[in-house]
NULUMFI-580814 format. One record per residue (C-alpha): y, z, x. Coordinates in pm, whole numbers, plus 50000, padded with zeros to 5 digits. Example, Ala and Ser with C-alpha at 12.3 -4.5 7.8 and 13.67 -1.06 7.14 Angstrom:
// residues 2
495505078051230
498945071451367
//
This chain:
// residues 244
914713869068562
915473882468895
915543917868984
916863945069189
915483951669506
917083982269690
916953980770095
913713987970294
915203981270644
917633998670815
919683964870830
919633958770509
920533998970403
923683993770677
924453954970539
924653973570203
926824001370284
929113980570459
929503952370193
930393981769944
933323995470162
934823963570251
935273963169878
936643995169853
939113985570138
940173953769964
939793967169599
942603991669388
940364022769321
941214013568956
939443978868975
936673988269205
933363986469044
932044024469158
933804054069155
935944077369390
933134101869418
930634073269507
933234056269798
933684092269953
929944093669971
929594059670138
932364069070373
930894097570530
927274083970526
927914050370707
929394066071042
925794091171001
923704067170935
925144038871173
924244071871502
920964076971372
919754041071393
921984038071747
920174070071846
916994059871762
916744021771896
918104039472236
915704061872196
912864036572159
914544014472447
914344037372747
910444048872652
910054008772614
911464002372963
910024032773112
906394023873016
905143994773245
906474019673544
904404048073385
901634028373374
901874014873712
901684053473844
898784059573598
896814033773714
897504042374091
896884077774075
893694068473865
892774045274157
892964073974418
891494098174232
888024076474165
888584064274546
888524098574672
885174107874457
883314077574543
884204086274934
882564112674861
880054100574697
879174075274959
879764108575220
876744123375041
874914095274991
874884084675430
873734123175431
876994135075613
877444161575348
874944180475119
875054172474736
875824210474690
879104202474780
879984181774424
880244220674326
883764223874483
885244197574263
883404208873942
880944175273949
877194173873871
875334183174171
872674158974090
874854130574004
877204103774172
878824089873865
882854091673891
884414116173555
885964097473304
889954088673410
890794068173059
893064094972935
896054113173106
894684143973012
891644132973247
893864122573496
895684156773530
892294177773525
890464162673756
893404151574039
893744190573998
889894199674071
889524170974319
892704188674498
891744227874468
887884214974585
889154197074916
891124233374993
888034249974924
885394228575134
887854226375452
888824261675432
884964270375458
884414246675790
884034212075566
885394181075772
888454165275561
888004134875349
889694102975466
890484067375310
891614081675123
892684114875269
893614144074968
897394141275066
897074106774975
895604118674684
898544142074609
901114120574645
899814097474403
898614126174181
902054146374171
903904114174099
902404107973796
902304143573680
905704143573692
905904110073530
903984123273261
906384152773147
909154126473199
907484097872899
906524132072715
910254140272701
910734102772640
908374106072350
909854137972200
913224123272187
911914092871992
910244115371757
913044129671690
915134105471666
912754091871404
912394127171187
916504123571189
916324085171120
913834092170790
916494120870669
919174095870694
917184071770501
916404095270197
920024101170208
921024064070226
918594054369931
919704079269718
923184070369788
922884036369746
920934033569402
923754055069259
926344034569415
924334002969268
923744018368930
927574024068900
928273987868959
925633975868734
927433995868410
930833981668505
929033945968513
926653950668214
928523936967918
929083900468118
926273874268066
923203881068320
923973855668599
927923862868591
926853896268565
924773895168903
927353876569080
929583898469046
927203927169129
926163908969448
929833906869624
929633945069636
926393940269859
923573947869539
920543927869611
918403902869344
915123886269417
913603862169162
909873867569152
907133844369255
906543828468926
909993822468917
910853805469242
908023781869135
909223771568824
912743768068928
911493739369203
909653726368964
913043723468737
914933708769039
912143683869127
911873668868772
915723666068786
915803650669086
912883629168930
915173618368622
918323609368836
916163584269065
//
């Protein structure tokens, strides 16, 4: 026997809505299958919950779109960033500057290894100490750095820093989207089981499979389980077996 199976998609919890008041347009209030109080609910929840999910797929659109940009600018502010230190690196290395100078940007003296830039967050510290140590080193008689030079460096840095508040704002509106979207659903599934549970007691005294025929033109939902789907193709196979 087939049961009831309430929506677990946002489709499915708008399909459902929707199928009940089309019924409740077409349908005297004294034939309809739920009550007043239930089709007042539905009313004001559909144009609710149809915003939410509109909010929230926008939502997730424009971060979606916005993301191969963002990480285009990650990657080329990464780029410049490890460029610059391994100039610097090879600087030291050809003896043109002492390894005392590493101090400026808050490297290891004693090594030549590039910091970790994996992670934005390593992105905006060190573009920010590779900057302030540049300042520091020309302003106490240091030659500047070229190929790249720190403006360079800037550029690429500053775009992405502000890229980076932008896909955090980006992110915060999709959260919150998504906190809304979950209170609309707990308001939806509530809403709907009572709305279902109404037309199931109008229904109940009819034999089961009028009874969820009738119960499935106001949008309620039946899935037979696995057991049996199988023995219903079995059923159909040995009746098309008998007819050949």
């Amino acid at each position: 026997m087939p049961y009831r199976r309430l929506p677990n998609t946002d489709q499915a919890r708008m399909k459902a809505i929707e199928m009940a008041l089309e019924k409740g347009k077409r349908t005297a209030l004294s034939e309809l299958a739920f009550s007043q109080q239930t089709l007042e609910k539905i009313q004001i929840l559909y144009p609710r919950l149809s915003n939410a999910v509109r909010q929230l797929q926008a939502a997730k659109q424009i971060q979606f779109d916005r993301s191969n940009e963002y990480g285009n600018i990650f990657k080329k502010a990464k780029l410049y960033v490890s460029h610059f230190v391994q100039v610097l690196n090879f600087a030291i290395l050809r003896e043109e500057m002492k390894p005392e100078v590493r101090e400026f940007y808050g490297l290891d003296v004693h090594s030549s290894k590039v910091p970790p830039l994996n992670l934005e967050k390593d992105i905006l510290a060190w573009g920010e100490r590779i900057m302030a140590g540049e300042q520091q080193r020309c302003m106490r008689g240091g030659s500047a750095i070229y190929s790249p030079s720190i403006a360079l460096v800037k550029v690429h840095y500053e775009s992405f820093k502000d890229a980076y508040h932008h896909q955090k704002i980006l992110q915060n509106n999709t959260n919150r989207a998504s906190l809304k979207m979950q209170e609309m659903r707990e308001d939806a599934d509530a809403i709907i089981q009572q709305l279902w549970n109404e037309i199931e007691e109008t229904f109940e005294a009819l034999p089961g499979e009028t009874r969820r025929a009738k119960a499935q033109e106001y949008g309620v939902a039946y899935v037979f389980r696995k057991s049996e789907l199988k023995k219903m193709e079995a059923e159909k196979l040995q009746t098309n077996l008998n007819f050949n």
